[in-house]
N, C-alpha and C positions, 0 to 999 in steps of 0.2 A: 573930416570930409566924408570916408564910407559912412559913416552911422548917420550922418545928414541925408546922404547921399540912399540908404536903403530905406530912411523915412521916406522920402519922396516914393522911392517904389512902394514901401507898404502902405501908405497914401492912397496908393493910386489902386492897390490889389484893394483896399477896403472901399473902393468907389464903384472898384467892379466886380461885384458878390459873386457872379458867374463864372469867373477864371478860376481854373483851379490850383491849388493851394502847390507852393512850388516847395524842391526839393533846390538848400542851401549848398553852397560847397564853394571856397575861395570867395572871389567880387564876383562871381556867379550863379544866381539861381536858377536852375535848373527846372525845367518839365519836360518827362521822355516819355517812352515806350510809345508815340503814338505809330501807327502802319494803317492798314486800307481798310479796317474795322472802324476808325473813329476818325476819320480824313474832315469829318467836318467838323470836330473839335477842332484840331490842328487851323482849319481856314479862320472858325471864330475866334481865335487867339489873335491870327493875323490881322483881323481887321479890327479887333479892340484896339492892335496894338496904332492903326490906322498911318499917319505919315509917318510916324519915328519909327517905323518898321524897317530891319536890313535882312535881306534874306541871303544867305551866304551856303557855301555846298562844302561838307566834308566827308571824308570816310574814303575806303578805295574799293571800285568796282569789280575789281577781280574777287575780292574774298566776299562781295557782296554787303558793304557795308556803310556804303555811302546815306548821307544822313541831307535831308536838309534844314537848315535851321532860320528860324525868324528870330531876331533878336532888339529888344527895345533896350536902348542905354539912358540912366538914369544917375548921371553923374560918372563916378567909377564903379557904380556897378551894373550889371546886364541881368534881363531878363530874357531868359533864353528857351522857345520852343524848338522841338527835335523830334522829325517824323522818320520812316523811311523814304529815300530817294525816290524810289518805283511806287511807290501808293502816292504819289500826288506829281510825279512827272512821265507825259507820255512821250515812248519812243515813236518816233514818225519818218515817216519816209518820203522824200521828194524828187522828183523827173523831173532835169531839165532838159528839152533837143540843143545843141550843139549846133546853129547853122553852118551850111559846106561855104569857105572860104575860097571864090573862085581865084582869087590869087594865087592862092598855095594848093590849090585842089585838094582839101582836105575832105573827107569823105561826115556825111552828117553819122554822129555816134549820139548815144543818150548817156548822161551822167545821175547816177544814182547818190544823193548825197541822205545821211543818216546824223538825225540830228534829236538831239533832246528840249 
């Protein structure tokens, strides 16, 4: 099943001359190191990869290592892109007013939510 199963993907790499040539490892091949230099490589991977694309988030924000990853499956095995989190996700900020509840005389406040 893998070796059927990684034909299909090298099928599909040799259909599309433009993706770059990936790094193997387990039922996974790999393409890394992308960050806010080549953000548009990272996007044109994604849309090769077009509906069979999952985009999933790993890594931990504290040490700064959050990753996100597109990934196309090709059987049991994964083609997998892996950018930095912050070169392609913006932190944003949102106001919403609180109206005053004349039942409970609640006073109007503003809620600051932070979201990515």
């Amino acid at each position: 099943v893998i070796i059927a199963d990684t034909r299909t993907m090298l099928d599909w790499l040799e259909a599309n001359p433009d993706f770059p040539l990936p790094f193997l490892q387990y039922n996974r091949v790999w393409i890394y190191g992308y960050n806010e230099e080549n953000v548009s490589q990272f996007h044109s991977c994604v849309k090769a990869f077009g509906d069979e694309c999952e985009i999933t988030y790993t890594g931990d924000a504290c040490r700064d290592t959050e990753k996100v990853n597109a990934v196309r499956h090709f059987g049991a095995v994964e083609l997998l892109v892996e950018i930095d989190r912050k070169s392609v996700c913006a932190q944003t900020e949102t106001t919403k007013t609180v109206k005053e509840w004349e039942e409970y005389a609640l006073p109007v406040e503003e809620v600051v939510e932070v979201s990515e």
